[in-house]
Structures are given as C-alpha cells and as structure tokens.
C-alpha positions, -999 to +999 in steps of 0.1 A: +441-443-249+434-412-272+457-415-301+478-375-299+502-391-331+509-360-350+489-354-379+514-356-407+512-373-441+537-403-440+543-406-407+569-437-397+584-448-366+615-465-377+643-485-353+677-487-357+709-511-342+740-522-348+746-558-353+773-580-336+792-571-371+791-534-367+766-532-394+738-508-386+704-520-399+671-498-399+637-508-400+602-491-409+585-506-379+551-487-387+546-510-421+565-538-408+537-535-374+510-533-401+483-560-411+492-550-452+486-580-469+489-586-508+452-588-516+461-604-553+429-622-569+406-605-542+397-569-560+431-554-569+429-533-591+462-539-606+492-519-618+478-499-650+467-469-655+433-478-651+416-497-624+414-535-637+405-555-610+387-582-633+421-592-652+438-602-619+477-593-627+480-578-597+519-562-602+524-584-627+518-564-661+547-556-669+572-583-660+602-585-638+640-569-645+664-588-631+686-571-605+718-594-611+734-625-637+724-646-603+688-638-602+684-646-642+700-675-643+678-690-613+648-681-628+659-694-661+664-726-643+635-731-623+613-720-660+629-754-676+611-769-649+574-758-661+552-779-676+526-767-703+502-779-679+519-753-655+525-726-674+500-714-700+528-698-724+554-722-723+554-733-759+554-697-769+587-690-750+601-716-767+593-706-799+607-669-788+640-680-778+633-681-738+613-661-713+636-640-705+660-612-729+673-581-736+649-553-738+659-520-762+673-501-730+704-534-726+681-547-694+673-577-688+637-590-682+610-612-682+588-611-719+556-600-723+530-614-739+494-600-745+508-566-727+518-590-692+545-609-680+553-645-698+549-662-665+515-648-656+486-675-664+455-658-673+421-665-651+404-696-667+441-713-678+435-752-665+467-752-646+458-720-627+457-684-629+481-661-618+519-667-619+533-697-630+565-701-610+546-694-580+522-718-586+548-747-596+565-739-564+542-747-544+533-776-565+566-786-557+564-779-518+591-752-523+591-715-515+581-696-543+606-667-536+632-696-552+618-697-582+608-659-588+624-630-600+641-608-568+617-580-577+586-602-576+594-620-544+601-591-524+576-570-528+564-547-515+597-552-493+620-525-500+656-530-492+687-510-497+727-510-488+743-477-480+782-478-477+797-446-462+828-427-464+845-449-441+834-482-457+800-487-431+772-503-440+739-495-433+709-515-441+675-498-446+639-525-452+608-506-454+579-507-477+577-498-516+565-470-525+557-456-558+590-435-564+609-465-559+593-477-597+607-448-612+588-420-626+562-446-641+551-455-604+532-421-602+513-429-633+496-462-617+459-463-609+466-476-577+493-491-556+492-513-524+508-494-497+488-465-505+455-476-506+439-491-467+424-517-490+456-537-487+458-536-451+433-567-439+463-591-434+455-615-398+491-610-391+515-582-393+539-580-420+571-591-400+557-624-390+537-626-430+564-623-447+591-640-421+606-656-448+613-630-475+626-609-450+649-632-433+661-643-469+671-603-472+684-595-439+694-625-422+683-641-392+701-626-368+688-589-378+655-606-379+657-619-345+666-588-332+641-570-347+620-595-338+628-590-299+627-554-299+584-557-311+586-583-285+595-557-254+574-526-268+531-527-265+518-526-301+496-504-289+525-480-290+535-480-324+527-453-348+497-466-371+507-468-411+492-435-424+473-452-451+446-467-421+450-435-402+438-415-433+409-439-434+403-440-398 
C-alpha cells in the first residue's frame, strides 16, 4: 500500500473522547503507535551539549525538579532506603544535608554531584551504574516509577490538564519534546524523540510503557485508548516523522 501521508515536518494523528466523567482526553497516537524505546546504556548520547555516549547519563545530567511537596517527599523516602552498596553517593548526601534542596531560583531538586544527578551511579560503581532508585527498585521487586522523581519516570511521556472557561477538563499525553525543557532543551546535542535512533523498541509505546501511562491517566482512559488501536489496522496510522525522515 503506497504511503500518500503528506509530507509535513511533525506530522501526528492524535484521537480524542470523552470519558464516562465528561472529561475529554487526547492522545498522540503516532508516538504512542511508535516502537520509541529509551535506548539508555546502548549509545545515547546523553543530554549535553556534546555528544557523550561513553558517560552513560542518558537524561540524567542534570537532576530532577520536583513537580509537587508529594513527589519530594516520596523520593526523600524511598532515598532513606538506599544502601551505600546501592547508591554510590549516599555518604556524600549525608554529609550535604540530603539529596534533595533548594536551588538559587526557590526550586526544588535533586543535587548534583560531579556535574550529574546525586542518584546517578557512574559505570564501573559495584552496585551498578545508572540510577540508583531505579536500580533499588527493582532490587526490591517494585516499580521504579515509586521510587523516582515524576519528571524521571515519565519521560518522555508528556502530560498536561487544561481547564476551560466553563470549568472542563481536557487531558492531552503525547511525547516530550524539546520546548517542553524550556529554552535549554534546544541547546542539547541530541534528544530521543528526535533522533530514529530511539525508535527500535519490540513493542509500541502504549503497551511499553502500560504502566507509566496508566499511573497518569487512569485505567479507564487507558482501556479506551487501548480499544480504539484495537479496531483500527496499524497499518493505518500516520508513521512518527522521526522514522519517516529516515525512511
């Protein structure tokens, strides 16, 4: 079947409903259809300005801010949890007071050391590279989106509430892009959702990520987003631009 999909630059086919509630949800079925996969530890290049695939931090560089009191205080109580065996600078976030503070701009965040997140275990650390609540998650045979910080967990899941005149909510998940870091997402080297490198997954993002996405919208949007892919051919849906590009 010859593919006639206009050839525009960010092209998505997005569905929308209304819930049982009345709420209206909308989803970005081209990335949530897509075989994206977070390819951390296997060549990305990382967050920087530079390309750095050899320090492995993935997004992790330059640690999380917290979006509420809620999402602190969790993290804060699954870090007590660590052990130094876990987590390579627990004994340093001691000494500092905590992983988490205040930075100069009144937000609160995860510290840095060594220009990356506190959590983040270099490559070669005996307990395991990479992040540290993560890894003592699944130490513990729990999901590690309990343990991390919002930001961490849901990327590169984007969600956002929209309340209208009249008090309605709509619901919007699609995929991060780089505006959504603020003007300092333009100034990275690279970033997932742009680059076709990311897209290798062996299962499209709404089944990969089932659980991070049914922790944001709930299962009952989930399920009927779920049956709407069901009844369509994915042969129909609009491919993500990034693999079209590369295509």
């Amino acid at each position: 079947m010859p593919d006639d999909t206009p050839d525009l630059p960010d092209l998505h086919e997005w569905i929308s409903f209304d819930d049982p509630e009345g709420h209206t949800w909308i989803f970005d079925l081209t990335f949530l259809t897509s075989n994206w996969t977070c390819i951390w530890g296997r060549g990305c290049p990382g967050v920087l300005d530079d390309p750095a695939p050899e320090l492995e931090q993935g997004c992790c560089s330059y640690g999380a801010h917290f979006t509420e009191k809620a999402d602190r205080k969790r993290v804060a109580k699954q870090a007590e949890r660590l052990t130094a065996k876990q987590w390579q600078h627990k004994k340093r976030a001691d000494r500092l007071g905590g992983p988490i503070h205040k930075n100069d701009e009144g937000d609160w965040v995860t510290r840095t050391v060594d220009d990356v997140c506190i959590f983040f275990n270099q490559p070669g650390f005996s307990g395991g590279k990479g992040c540290a609540l993560h890894q003592a998650a699944l130490d513990a045979d729990e999901r590690p989106l309990d343990w991390k910080p919002e930001v961490c967990w849901q990327l590169p899941l984007r969600y956002e509430e929209n309340y209208d005149d009249n008090n309605h909510l709509t619901v919007t998940l699609r995929e991060w892009k780089r505006r959504d870091w603020g003007e300092g997402g333009f100034d990275f080297h690279w970033w997932c959702t742009d680059h076709h490198d990311a897209f290798v997954g062996s299962e499209p993002v709404y089944l990969a990520l089932k659980d991070e996405i049914v922790e944001l919208v709930g299962d009952v949007a989930y399920g009927m987003l779920v049956a709407h892919i069901a009844r369509r051919d994915s042969r129909t849906f609009v491919p993500h631009p990034v693999v079209k590009r590369r295509a």
